[in-house]
C-alpha positions as a Markdown table, in Angstrom:
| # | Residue | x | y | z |
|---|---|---|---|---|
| 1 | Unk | -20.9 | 1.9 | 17.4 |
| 2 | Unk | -19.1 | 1.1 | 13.7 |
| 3 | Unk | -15.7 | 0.0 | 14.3 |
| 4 | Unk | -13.2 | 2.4 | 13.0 |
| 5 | Unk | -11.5 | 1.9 | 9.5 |
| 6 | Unk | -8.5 | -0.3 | 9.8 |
| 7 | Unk | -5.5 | 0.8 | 7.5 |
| 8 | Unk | -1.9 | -1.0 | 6.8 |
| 9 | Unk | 0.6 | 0.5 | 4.9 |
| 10 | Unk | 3.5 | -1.5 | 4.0 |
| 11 | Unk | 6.4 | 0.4 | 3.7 |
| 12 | Unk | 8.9 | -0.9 | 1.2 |
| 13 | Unk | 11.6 | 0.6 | 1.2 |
| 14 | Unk | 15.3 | -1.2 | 1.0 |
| 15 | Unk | 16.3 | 0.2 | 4.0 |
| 16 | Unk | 16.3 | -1.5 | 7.0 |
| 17 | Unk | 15.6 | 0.0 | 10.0 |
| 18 | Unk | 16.3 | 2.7 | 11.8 |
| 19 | Unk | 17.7 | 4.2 | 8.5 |
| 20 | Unk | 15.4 | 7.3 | 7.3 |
| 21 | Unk | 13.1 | 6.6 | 4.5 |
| 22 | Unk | 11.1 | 8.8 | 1.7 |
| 23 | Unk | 8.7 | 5.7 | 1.1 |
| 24 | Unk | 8.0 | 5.4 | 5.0 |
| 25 | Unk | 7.4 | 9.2 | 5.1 |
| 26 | Unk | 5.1 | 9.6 | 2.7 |
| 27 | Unk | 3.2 | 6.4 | 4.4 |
| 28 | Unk | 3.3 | 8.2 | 8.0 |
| 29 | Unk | 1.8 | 11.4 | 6.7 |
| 30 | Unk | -0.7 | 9.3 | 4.8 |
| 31 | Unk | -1.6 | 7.8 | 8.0 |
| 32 | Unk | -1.8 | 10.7 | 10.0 |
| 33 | Unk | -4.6 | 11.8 | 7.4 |
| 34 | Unk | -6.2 | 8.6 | 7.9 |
| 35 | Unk | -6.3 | 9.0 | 11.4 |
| 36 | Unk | -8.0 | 12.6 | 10.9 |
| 37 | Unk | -10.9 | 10.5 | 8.9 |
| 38 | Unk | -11.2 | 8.7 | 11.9 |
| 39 | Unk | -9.5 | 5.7 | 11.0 |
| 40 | Unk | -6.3 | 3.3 | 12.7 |
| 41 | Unk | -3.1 | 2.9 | 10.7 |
| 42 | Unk | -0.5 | 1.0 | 11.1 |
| 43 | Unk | 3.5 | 0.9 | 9.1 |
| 44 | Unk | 5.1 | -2.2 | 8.8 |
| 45 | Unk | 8.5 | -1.7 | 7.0 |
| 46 | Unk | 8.8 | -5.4 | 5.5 |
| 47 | Unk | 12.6 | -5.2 | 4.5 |
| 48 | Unk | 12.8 | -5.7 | 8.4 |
| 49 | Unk | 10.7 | -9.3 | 8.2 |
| 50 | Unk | 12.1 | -12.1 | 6.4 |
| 51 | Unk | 9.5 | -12.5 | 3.6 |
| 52 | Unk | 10.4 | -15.5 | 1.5 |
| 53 | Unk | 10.0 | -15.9 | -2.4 |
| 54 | Unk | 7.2 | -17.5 | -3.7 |
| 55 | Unk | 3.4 | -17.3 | -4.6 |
| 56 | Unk | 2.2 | -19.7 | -2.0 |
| 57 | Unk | 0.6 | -17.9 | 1.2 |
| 58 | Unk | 3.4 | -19.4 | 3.4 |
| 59 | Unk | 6.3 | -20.5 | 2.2 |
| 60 | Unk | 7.8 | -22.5 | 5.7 |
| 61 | Unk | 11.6 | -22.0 | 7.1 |
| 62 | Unk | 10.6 | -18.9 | 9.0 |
| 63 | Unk | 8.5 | -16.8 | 6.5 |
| 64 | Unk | 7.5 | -13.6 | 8.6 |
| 65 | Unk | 4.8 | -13.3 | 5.1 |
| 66 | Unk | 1.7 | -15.5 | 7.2 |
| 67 | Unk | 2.2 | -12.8 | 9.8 |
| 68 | Unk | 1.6 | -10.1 | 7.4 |
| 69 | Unk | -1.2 | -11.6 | 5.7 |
| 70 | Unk | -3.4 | -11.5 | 9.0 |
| 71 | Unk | -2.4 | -8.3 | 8.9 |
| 72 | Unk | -3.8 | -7.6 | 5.1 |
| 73 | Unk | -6.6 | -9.5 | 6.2 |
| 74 | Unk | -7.3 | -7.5 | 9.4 |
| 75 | Unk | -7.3 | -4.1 | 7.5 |
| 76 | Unk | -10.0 | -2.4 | 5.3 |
| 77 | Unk | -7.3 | -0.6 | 3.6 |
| 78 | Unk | -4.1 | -1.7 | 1.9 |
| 79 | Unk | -1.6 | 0.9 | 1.5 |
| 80 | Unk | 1.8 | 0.1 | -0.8 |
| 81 | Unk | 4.4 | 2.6 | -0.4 |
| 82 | Unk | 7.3 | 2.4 | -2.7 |
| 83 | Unk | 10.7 | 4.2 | -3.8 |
| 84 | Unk | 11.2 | 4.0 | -7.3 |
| 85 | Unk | 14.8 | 2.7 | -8.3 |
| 86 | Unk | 15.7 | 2.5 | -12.0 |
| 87 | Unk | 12.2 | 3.2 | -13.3 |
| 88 | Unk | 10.3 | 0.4 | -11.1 |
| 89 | Unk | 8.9 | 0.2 | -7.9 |
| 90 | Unk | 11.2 | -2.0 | -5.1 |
| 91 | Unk | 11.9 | -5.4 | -5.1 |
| 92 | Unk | 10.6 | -5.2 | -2.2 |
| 93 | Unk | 7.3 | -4.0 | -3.4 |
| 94 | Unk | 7.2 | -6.7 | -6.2 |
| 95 | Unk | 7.5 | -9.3 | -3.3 |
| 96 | Unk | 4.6 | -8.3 | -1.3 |
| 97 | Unk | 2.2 | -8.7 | -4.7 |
| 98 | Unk | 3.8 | -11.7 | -5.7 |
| 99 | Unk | 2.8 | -13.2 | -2.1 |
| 100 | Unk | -0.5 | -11.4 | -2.4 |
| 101 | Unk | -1.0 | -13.9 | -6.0 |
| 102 | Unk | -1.5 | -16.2 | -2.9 |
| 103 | Unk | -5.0 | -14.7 | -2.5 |
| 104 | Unk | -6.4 | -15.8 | -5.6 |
| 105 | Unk | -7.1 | -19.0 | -4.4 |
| 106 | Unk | -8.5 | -18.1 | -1.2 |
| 107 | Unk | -12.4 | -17.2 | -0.8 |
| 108 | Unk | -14.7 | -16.6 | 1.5 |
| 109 | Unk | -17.6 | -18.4 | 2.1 |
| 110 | Unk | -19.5 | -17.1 | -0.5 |
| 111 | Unk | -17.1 | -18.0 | -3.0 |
| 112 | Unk | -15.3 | -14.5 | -3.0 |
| 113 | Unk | -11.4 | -13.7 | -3.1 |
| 114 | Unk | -10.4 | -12.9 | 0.2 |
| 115 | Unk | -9.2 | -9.4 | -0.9 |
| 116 | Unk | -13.2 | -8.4 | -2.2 |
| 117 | Unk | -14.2 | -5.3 | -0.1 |
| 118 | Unk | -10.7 | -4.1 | 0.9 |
| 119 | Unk | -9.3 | -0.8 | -0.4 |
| 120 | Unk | -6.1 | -0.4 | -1.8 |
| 121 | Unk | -4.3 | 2.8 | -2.6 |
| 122 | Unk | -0.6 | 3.5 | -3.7 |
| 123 | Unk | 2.3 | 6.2 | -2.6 |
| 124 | Unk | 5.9 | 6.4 | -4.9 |
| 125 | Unk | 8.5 | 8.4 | -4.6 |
| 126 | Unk | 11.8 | 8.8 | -6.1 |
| 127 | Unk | 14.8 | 11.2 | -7.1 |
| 128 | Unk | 13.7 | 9.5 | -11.3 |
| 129 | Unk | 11.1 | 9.3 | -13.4 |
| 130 | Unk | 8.7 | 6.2 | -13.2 |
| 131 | Unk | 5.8 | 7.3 | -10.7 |
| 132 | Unk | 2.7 | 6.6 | -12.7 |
| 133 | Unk | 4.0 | 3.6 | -14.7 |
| 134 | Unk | 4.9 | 2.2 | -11.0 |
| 135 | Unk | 0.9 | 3.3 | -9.5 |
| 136 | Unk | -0.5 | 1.6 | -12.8 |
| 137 | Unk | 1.7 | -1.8 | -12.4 |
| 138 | Unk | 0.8 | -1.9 | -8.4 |
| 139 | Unk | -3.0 | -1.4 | -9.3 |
| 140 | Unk | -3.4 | -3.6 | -11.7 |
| 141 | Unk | -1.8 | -6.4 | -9.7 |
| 142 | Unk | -3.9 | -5.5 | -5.9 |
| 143 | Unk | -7.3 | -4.9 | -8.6 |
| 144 | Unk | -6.5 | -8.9 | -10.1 |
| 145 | Unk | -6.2 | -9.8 | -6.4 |
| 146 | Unk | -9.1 | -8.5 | -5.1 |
| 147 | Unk | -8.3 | -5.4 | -4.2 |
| 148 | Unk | -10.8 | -2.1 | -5.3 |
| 149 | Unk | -8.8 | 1.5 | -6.3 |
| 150 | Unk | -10.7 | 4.8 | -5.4 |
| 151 | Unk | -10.6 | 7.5 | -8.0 |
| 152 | Unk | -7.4 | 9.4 | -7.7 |
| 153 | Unk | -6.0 | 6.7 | -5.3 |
| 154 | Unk | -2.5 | 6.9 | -6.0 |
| 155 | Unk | -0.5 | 9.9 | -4.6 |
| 156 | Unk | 3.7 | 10.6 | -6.0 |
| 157 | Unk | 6.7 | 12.7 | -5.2 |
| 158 | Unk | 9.7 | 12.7 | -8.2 |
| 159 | Unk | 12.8 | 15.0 | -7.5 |
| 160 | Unk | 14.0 | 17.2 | -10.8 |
| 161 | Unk | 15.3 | 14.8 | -13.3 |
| 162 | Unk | 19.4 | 14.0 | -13.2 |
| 163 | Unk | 19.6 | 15.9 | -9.7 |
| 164 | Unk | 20.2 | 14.1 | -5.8 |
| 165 | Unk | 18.5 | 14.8 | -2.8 |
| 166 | Unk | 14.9 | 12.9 | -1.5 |
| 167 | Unk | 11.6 | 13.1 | -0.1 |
| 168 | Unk | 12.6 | 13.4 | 3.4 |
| 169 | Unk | 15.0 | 16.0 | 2.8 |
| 170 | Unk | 12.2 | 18.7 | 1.7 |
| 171 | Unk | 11.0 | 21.6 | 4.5 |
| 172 | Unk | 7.6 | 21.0 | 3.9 |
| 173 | Unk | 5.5 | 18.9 | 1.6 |
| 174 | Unk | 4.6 | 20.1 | -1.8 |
| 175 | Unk | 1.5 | 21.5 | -2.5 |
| 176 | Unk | 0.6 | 19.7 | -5.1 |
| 177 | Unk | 1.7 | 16.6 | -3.2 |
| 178 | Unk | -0.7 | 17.5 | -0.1 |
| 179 | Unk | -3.3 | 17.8 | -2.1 |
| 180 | Unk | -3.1 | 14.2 | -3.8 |
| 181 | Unk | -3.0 | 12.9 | -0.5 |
| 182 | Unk | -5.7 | 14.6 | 1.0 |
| 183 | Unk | -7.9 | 13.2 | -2.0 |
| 184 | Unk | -6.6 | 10.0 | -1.8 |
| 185 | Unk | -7.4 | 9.4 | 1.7 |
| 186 | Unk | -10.8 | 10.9 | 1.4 |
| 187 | Unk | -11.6 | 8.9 | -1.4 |
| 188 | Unk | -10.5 | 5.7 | 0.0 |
| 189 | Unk | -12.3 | 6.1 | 3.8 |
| 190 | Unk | -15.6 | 6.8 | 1.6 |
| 191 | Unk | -15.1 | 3.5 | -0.9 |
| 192 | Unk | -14.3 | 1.1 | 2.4 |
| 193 | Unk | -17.1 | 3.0 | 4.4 |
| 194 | Unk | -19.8 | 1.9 | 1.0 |
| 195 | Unk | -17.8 | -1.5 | 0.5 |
| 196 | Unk | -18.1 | -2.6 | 4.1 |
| 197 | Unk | -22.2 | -1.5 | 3.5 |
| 198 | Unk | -22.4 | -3.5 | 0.5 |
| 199 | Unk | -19.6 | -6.2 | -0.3 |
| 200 | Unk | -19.4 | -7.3 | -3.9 |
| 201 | Unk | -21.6 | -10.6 | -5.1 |
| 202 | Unk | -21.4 | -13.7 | -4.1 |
| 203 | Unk | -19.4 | -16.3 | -6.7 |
């Protein structure tokens, strides 16, 4: 029997837990979708892990980053949730691909980046512009780590321009909104499902 898909979605949100958060919303219902494809998913909201600065893979003193990494490692398919705050994605969110840089440097036996074969998709919401500049930066920086990006692999919420109120305080999900997600998990179980069939080259 194939072992299921194995999804992680890091949640980056700056609030720490238990505050309610749009980014970690978004990442649930993504992962409830996942689930329905037949695959595991887990949320790891990493303001609540002391993850250091720095491009190395563990940066000592504590650094909860090495025990994220085995996660990244462990999962088929990277998912990077992230609010939008003054046009960019999180700090938080910049962290976590600044330790992924890590990566680059570590390959397989084959020669390979560690990150060849894994899956990475991309959720942003905000009450401000910035959603696709924010899916464009986080792909190109998981795609020079490694990473591979279904078609249609990022999914976005952004509130009406110069107004409050969130994600989580809509009544239901947007259609439009349901529908990107639906593609984007459907796309990204059937890329992992061909790239665990046929990894990239060797080096």
């Amino acid at each position: 029997m194939t072992e299921p898909l194995r999804v992680l979605a890091l949640g980056c949100t700056l609030k720490p837990s238990p505050a309610a958060s749009s980014s970690d919303l978004i990442a649930g219902q993504l992962l409830d979708l996942f689930r329905g494809h037949g695959a595991t998913g887990e949320l790891v909201r990493v303001v609540d892990h002391d993850v250091k600065p720095g491009v190395e893979a563990d940066m000592g003193d504590g650094d909860a980053w090495p025990a994220l990494r085995r996660k990244v490692h462990d999962a088929d398919i990277l998912l990077v949730a992230t609010p939008t705050w003054m046009g960019h994605m999180s700090s938080v969110a910049q962290r976590v691909l600044e330790r992924l840089d890590a990566e680059l440097s570590e390959t397989d036996d084959q020669g390979r980046p560690g990150m060849f074969g894994k899956v990475a998709v991309a959720a942003v919401v905000g009450n401000e512009d910035g959603a696709h500049k924010i899916i464009a930066d986080l792909f190109q920086a998981l795609n020079d780590t490694g990473f591979s990006v279904p078609a249609q692999g990022g999914t976005y919420w952004n509130g009406e321009a110069m107004r409050g109120g969130d994600y989580n305080d809509l009544d239901e999900t947007p259609e439009a909104v349901a529908s990107a997600n639906a593609t984007l998990v459907r796309n990204a179980v059937h890329l992992a499902h061909l790239l665990r069939e046929r990894q990239y080259p060797a080096a």
